[in-house]
Z-matrix of the N, CA and C atoms (Angstrom, degrees):
N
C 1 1.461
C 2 1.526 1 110.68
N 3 1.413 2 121.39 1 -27.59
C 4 1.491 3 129.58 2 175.94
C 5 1.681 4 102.46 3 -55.56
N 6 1.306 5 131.01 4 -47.93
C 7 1.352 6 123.46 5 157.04
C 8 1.419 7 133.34 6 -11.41
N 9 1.474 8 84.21 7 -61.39
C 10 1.508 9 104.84 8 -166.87
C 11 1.237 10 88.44 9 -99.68
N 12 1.022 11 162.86 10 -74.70
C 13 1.718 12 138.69 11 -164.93
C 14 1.302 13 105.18 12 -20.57
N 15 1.554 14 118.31 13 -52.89
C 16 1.785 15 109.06 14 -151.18
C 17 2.096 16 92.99 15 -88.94
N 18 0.868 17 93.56 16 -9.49
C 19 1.634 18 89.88 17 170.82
C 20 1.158 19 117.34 18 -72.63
N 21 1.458 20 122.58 19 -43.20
C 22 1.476 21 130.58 20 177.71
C 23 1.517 22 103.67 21 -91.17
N 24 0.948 23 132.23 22 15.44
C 25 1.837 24 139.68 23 151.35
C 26 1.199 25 105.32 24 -79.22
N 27 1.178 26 111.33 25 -37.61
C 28 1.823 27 110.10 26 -156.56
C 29 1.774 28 93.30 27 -123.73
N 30 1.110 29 121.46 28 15.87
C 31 1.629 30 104.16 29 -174.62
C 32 1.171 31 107.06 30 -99.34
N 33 1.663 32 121.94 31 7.86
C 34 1.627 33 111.84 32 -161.16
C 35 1.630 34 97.20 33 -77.62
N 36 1.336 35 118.95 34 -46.37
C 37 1.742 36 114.44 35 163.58
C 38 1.334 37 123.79 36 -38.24
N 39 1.185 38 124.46 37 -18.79
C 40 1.421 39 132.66 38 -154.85
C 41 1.720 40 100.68 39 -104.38
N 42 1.176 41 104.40 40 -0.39
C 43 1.575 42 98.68 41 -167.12
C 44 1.418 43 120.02 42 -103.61
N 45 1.665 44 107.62 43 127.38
C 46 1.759 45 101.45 44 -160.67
C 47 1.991 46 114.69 45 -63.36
N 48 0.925 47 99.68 46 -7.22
C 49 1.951 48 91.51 47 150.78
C 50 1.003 49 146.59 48 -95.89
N 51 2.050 50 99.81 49 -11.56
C 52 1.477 51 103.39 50 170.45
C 53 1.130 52 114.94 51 -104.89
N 54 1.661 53 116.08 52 2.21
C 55 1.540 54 143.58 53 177.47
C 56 2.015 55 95.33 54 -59.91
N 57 1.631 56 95.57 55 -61.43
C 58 1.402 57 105.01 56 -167.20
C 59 1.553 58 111.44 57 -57.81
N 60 1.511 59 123.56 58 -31.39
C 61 1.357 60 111.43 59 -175.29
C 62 1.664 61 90.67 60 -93.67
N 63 0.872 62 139.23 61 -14.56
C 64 1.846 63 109.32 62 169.46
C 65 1.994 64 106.77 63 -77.44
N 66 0.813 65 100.18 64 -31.80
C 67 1.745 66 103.98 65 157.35
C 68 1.457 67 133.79 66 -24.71
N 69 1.490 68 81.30 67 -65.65
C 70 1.682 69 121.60 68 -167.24
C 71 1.648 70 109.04 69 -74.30
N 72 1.761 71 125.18 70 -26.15
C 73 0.963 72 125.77 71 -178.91
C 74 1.639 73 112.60 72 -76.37
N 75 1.797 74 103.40 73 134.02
C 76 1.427 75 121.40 74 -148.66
C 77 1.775 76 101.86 75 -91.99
N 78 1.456 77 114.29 76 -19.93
C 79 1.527 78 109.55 77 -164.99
C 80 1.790 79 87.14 78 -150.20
N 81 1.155 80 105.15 79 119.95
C 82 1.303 81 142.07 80 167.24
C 83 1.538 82 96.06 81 -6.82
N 84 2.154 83 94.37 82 -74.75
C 85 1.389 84 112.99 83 -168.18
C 86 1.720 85 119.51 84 -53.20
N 87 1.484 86 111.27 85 17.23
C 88 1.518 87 99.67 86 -156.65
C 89 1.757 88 82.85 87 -117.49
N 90 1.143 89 104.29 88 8.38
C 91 1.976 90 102.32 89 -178.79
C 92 1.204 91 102.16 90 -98.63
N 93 1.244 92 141.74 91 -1.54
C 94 1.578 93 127.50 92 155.99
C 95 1.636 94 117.24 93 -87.86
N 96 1.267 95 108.32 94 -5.99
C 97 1.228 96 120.69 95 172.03
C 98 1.638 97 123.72 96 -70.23
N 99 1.923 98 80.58 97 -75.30
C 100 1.657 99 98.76 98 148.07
C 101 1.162 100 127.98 99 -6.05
N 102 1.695 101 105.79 100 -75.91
C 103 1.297 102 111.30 101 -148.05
C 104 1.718 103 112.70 102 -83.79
N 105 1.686 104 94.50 103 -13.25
C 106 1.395 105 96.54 104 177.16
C 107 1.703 106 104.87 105 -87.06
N 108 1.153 107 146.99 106 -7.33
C 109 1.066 108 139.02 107 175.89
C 110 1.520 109 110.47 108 -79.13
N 111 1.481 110 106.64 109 -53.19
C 112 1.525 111 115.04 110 157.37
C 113 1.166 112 120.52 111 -19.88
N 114 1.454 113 93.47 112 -78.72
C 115 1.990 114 93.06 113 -166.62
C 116 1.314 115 104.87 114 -60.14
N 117 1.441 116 135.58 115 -25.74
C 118 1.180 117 119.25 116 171.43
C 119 0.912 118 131.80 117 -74.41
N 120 1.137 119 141.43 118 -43.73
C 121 1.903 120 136.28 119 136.41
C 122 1.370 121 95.96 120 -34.82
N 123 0.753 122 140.00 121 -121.75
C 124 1.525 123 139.72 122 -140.49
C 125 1.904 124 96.15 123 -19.00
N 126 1.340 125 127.10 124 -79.27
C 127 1.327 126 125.79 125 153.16
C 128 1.398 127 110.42 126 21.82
N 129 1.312 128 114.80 127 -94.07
C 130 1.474 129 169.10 128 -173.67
C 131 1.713 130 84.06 129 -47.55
N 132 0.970 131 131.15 130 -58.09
C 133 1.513 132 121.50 131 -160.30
C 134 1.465 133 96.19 132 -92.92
N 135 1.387 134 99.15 133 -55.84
C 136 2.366 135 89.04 134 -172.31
C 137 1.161 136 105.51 135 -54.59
N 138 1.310 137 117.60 136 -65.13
C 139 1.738 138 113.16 137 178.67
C 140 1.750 139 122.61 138 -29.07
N 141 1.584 140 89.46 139 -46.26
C 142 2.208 141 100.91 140 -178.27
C 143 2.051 142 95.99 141 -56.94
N 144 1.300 143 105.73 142 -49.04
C 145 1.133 144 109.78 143 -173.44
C 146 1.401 145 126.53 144 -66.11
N 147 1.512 146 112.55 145 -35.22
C 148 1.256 147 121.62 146 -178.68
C 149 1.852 148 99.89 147 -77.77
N 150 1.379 149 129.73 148 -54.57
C 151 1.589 150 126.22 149 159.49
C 152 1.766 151 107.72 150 -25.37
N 153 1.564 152 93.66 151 -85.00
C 154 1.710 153 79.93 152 -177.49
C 155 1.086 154 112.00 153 -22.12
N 156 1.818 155 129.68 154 -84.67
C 157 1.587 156 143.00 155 -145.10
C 158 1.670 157 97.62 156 -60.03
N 159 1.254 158 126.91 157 -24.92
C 160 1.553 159 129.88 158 -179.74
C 161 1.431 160 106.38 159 -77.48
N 162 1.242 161 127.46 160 -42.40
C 163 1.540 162 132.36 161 -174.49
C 164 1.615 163 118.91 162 -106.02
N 165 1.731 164 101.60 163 7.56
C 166 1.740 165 100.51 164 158.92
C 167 1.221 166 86.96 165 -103.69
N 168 1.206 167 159.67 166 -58.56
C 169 1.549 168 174.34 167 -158.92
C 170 1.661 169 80.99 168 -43.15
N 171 1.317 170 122.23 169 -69.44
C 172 1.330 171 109.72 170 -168.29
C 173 2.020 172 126.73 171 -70.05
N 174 1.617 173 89.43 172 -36.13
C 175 1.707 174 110.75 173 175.00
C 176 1.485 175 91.36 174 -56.12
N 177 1.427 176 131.30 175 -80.42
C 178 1.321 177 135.93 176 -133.13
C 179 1.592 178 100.95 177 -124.15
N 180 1.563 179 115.25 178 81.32
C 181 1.386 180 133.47 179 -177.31
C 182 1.326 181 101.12 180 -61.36
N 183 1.310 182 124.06 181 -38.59
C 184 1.618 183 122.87 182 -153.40
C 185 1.697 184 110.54 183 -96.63
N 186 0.998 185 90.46 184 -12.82
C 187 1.647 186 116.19 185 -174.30
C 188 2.057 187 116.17 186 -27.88
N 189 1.809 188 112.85 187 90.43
C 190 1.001 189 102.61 188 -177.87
C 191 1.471 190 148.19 189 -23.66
N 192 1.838 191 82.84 190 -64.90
C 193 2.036 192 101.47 191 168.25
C 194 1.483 193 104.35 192 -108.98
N 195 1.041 194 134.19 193 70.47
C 196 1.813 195 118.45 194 154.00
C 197 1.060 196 116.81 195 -4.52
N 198 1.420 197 130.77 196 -25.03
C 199 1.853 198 115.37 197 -171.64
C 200 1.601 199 90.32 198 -81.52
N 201 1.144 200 141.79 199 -13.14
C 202 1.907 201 141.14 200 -162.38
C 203 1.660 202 91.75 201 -96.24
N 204 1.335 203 130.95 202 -19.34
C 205 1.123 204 112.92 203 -168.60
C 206 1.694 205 122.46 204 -57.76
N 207 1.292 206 128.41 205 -22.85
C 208 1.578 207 130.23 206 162.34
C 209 1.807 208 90.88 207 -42.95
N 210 1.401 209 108.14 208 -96.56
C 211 1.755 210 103.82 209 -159.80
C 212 1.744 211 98.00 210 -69.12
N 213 1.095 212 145.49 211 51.61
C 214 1.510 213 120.76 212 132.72
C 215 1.813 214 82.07 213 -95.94
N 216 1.169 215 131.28 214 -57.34
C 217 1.434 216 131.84 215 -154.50
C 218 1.806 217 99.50 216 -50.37
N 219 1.470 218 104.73 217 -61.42
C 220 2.095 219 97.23 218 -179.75
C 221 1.337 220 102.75 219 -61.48
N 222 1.381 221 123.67 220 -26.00
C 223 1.844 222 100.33 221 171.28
C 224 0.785 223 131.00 222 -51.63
N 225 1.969 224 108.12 223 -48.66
C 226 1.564 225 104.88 224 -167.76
C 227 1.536 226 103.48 225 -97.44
N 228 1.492 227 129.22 226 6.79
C 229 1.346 228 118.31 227 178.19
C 230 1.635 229 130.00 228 -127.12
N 231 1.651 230 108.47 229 6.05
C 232 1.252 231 146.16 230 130.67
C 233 1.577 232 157.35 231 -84.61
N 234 1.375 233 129.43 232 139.55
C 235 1.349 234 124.10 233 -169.99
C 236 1.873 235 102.49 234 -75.19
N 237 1.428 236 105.78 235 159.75
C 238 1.585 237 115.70 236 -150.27
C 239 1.413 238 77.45 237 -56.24
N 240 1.404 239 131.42 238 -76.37
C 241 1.730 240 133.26 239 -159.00
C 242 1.511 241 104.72 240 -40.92
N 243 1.254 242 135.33 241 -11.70
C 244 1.283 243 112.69 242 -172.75
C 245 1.790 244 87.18 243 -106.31
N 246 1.311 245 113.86 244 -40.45
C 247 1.350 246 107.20 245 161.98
C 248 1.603 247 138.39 246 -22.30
N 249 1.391 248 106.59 247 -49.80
C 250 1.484 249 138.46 248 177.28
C 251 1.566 250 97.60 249 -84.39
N 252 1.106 251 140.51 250 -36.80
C 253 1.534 252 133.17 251 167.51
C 254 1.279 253 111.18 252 -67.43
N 255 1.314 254 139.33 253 -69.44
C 256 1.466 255 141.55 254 -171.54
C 257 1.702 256 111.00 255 -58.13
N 258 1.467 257 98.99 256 -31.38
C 259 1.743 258 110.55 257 156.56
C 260 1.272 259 114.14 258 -52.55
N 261 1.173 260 128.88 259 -89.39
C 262 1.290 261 152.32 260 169.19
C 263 2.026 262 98.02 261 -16.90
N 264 1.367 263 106.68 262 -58.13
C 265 1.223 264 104.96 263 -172.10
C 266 1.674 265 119.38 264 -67.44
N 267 1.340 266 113.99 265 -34.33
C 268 1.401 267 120.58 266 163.84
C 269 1.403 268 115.84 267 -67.15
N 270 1.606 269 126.99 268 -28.25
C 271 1.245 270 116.46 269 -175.74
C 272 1.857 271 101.63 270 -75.32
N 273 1.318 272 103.92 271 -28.23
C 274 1.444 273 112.32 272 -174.54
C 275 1.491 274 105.15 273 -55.88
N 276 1.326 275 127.08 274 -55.13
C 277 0.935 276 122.24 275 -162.38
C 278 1.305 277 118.67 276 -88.46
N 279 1.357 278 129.62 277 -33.19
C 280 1.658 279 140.02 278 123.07
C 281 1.631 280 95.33 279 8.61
N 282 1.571 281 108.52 280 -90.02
C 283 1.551 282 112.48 281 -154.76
C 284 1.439 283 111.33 282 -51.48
N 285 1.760 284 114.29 283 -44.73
C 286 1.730 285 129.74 284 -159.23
C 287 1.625 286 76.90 285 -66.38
N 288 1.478 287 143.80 286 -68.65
C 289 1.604 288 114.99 287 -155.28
C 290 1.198 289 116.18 288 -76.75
N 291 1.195 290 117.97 289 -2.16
C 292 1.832 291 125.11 290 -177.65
C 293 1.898 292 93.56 291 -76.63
N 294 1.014 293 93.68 292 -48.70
C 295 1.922 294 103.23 293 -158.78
C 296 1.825 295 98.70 294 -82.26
N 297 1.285 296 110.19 295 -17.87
C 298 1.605 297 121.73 296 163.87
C 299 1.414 298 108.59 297 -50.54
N 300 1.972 299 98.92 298 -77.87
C 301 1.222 300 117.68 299 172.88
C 302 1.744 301 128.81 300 -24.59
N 303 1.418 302 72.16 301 -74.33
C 304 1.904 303 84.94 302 169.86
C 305 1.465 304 117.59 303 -35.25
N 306 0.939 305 122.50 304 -70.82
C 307 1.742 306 135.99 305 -169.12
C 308 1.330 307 103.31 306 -62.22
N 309 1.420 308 119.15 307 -55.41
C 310 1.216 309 116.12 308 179.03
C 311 1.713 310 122.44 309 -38.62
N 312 1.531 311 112.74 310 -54.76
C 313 1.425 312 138.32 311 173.82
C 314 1.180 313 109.54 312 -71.73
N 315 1.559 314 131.50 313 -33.34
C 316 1.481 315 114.58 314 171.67
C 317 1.650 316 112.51 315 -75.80
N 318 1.563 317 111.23 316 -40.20
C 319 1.334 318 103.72 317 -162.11
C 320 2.259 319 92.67 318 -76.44
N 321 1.063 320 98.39 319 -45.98
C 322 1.527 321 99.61 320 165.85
C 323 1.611 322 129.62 321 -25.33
N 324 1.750 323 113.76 322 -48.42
C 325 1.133 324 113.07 323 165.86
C 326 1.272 325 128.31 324 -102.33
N 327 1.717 326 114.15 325 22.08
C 328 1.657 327 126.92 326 -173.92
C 329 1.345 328 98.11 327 -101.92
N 330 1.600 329 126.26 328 -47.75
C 331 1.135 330 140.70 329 -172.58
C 332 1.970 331 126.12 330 -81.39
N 333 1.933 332 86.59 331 -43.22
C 334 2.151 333 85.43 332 172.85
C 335 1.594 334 97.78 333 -97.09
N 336 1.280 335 134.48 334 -11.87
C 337 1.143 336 116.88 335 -164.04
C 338 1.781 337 110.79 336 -124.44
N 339 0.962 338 106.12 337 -27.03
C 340 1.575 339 94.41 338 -179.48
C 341 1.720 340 100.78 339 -104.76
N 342 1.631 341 113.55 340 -41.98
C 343 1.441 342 100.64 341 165.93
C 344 1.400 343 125.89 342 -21.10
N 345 1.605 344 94.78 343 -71.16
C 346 1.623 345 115.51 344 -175.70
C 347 1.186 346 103.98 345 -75.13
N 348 1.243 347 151.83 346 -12.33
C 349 1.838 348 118.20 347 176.20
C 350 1.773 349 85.97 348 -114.42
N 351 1.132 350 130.44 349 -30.71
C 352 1.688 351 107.48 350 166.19
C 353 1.142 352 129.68 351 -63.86
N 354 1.385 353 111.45 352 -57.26
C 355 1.890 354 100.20 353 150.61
C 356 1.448 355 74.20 354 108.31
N 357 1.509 356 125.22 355 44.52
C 358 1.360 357 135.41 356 150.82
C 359 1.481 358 134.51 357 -97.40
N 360 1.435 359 117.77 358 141.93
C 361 1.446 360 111.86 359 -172.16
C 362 1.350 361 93.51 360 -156.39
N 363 1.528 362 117.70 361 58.36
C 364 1.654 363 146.22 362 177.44
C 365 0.980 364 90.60 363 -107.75
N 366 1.323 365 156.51 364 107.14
C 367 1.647 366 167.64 365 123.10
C 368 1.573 367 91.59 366 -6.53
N 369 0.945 368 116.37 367 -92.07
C 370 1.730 369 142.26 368 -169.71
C 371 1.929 370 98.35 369 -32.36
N 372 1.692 371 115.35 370 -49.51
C 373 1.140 372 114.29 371 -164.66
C 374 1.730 373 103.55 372 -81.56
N 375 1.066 374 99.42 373 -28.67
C 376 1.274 375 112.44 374 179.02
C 377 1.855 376 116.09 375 -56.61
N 378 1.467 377 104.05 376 -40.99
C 379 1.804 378 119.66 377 -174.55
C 380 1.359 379 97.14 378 -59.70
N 381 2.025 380 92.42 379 -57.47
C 382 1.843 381 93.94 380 -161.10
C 383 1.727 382 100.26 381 -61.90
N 384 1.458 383 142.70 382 -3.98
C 385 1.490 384 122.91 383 -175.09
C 386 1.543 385 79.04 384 -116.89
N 387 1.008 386 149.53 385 15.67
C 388 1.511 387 129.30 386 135.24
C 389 1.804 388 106.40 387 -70.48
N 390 1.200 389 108.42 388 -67.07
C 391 1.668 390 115.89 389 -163.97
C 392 2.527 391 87.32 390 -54.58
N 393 1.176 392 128.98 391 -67.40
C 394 1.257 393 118.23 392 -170.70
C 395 1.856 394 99.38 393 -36.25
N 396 1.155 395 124.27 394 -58.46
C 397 1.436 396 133.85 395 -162.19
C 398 1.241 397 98.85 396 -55.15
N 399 1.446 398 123.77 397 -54.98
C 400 2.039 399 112.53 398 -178.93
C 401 0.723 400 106.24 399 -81.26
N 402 1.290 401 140.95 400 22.51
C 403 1.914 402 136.46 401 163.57
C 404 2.048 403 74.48 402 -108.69
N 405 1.057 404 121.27 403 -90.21
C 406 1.611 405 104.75 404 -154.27
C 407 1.734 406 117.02 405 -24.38
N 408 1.837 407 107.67 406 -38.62
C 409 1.405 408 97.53 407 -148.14
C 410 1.848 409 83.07 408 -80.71
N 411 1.243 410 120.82 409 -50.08
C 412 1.137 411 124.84 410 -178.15
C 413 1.600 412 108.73 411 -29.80
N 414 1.574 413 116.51 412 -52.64
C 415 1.479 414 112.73 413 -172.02
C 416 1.916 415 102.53 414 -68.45
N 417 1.333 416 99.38 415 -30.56
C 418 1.613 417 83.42 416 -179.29
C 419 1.834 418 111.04 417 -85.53
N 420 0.882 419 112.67 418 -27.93
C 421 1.387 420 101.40 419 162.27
C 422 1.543 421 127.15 420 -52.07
N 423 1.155 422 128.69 421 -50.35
C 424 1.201 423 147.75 422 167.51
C 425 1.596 424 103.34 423 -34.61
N 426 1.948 425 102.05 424 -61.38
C 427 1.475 426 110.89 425 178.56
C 428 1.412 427 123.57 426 -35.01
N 429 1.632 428 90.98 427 -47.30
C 430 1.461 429 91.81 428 -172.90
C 431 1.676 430 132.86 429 -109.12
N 432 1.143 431 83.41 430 5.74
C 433 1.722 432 104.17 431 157.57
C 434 1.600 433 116.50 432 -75.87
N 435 1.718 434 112.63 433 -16.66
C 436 1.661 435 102.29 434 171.48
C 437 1.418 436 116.17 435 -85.48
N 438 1.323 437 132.30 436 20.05
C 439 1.251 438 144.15 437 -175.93
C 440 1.533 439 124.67 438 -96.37
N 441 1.969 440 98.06 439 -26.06
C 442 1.676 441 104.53 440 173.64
C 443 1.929 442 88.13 441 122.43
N 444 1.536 443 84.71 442 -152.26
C 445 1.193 444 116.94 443 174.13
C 446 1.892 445 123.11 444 -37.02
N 447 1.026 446 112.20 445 -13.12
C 448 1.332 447 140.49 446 -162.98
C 449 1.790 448 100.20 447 -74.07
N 450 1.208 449 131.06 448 -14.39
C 451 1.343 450 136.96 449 -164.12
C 452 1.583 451 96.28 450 -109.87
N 453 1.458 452 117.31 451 -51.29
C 454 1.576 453 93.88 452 -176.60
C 455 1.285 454 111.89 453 -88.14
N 456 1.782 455 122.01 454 5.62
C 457 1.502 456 94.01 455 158.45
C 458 1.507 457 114.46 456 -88.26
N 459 1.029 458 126.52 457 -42.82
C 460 1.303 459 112.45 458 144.40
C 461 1.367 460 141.93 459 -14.31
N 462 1.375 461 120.37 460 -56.86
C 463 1.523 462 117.24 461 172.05
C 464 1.654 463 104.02 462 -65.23
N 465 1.798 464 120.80 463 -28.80
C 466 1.389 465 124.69 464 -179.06
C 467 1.338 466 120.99 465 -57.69
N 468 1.196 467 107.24 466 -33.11
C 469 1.585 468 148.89 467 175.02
C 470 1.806 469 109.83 468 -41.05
N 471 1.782 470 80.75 469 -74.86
C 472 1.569 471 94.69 470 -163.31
C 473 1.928 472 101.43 471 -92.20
N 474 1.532 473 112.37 472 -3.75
C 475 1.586 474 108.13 473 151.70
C 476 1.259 475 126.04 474 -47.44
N 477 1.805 476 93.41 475 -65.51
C 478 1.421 477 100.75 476 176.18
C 479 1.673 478 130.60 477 -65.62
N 480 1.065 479 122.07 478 -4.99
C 481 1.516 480 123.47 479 -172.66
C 482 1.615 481 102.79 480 -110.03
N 483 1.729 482 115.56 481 -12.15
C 484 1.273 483 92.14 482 162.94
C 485 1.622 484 112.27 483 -95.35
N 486 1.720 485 102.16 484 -12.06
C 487 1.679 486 91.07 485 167.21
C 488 1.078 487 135.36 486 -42.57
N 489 2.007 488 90.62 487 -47.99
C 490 1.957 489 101.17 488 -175.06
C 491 1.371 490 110.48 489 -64.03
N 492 1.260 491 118.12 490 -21.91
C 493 1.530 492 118.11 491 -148.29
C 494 1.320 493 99.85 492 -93.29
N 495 1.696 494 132.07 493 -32.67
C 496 1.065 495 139.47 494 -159.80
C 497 1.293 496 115.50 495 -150.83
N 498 1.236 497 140.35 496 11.33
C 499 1.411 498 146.49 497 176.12
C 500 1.628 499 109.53 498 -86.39
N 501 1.630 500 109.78 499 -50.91
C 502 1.305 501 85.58 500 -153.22
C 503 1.803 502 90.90 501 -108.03
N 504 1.446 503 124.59 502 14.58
C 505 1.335 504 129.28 503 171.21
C 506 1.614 505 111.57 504 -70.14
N 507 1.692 506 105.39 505 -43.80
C 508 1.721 507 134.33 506 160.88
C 509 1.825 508 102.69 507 -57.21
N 510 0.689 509 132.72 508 -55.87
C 511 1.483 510 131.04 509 -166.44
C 512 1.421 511 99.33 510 -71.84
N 513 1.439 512 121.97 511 -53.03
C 514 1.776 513 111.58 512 -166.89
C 515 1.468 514 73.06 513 -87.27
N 516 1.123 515 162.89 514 -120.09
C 517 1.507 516 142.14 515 -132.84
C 518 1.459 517 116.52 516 10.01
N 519 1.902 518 110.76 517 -63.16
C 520 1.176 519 99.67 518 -164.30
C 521 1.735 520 115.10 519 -77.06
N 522 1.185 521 114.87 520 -18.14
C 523 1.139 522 114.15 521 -178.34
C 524 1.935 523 106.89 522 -88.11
């Protein structure tokens, strides 16, 4: 697991949405800016996350699934409406990297992989084996989300291998 810890330290560069906004920046001088806003959100969120998981860890010793510890904690230490907000807000963000994922990997294997070994440059044929590909990966995701625990080592998985692959190639880039 020491592997994968330092992969998911260093994978936040590595990630094809945060790939696209270091991309996307128009003047050199605007990446020391960037990068300080970055690390501070990022900061700002692992730390929020690592507190929570430290102070349900201590509240709720017996605690079946540890990944539920956010809503057992706003259940028992919030009113239902704020309950239904911090809900609402995790499902939100749940869906935006699922629907990330997806697109990323369909248009990913329509464009480096079937482009290039079909030896197509059909716009139209190209969409419909994007749109078939996020129905396949989607159905196998699904598959293997009925198994349990089996999805976030998996997502731990494919964190860390886009870290190695693209984190620290992006990081000495900018410097």
């Amino acid at each position: 697991m020491g592997g994968i810890g330092i992969g998911i330290g260093i994978g936040y560069p590595g990630q094809p949405h945060i790939l696209a906004n270091f991309m996307s920046i128009k003047n050199p001088r605007e990446i020391k800016d960037s990068t300080l806003i970055a690390m501070i959100w990022v900061g700002l969120t692992t730390y929020g996350a690592v507190i929570v998981g430290l102070i349900g860890r201590g509240l709720y010793k017996n605690l079946e699934d540890p990944e539920q510890v956010f809503l057992v904690m706003i259940k028992d230490l919030f009113p239902n409406y704020m309950v239904g907000l911090f809900a609402a807000a995790v499902m939100a963000a749940i869906l935006s990297s699922v629907s990330a994922y997806l697109l990323v990997a369909a248009a990913s294997f329509a464009t480096n992989v079937y482009r290039k070994f079909a030896r197509v440059e059909n716009e139209k044929q190209s969409i419909w084996i994007e749109r078939i590909t996020l129905v396949v990966v989607a159905i196998l995701a699904y598959a293997l989300s009925q198994s349990g625990g089996l999805v976030f080592e998996v997502a731990l998985y494919a964190w860390g291998g886009l870290a190695a692959s693209f984190g620290p190639i992006i990081i000495f880039s900018l410097y």
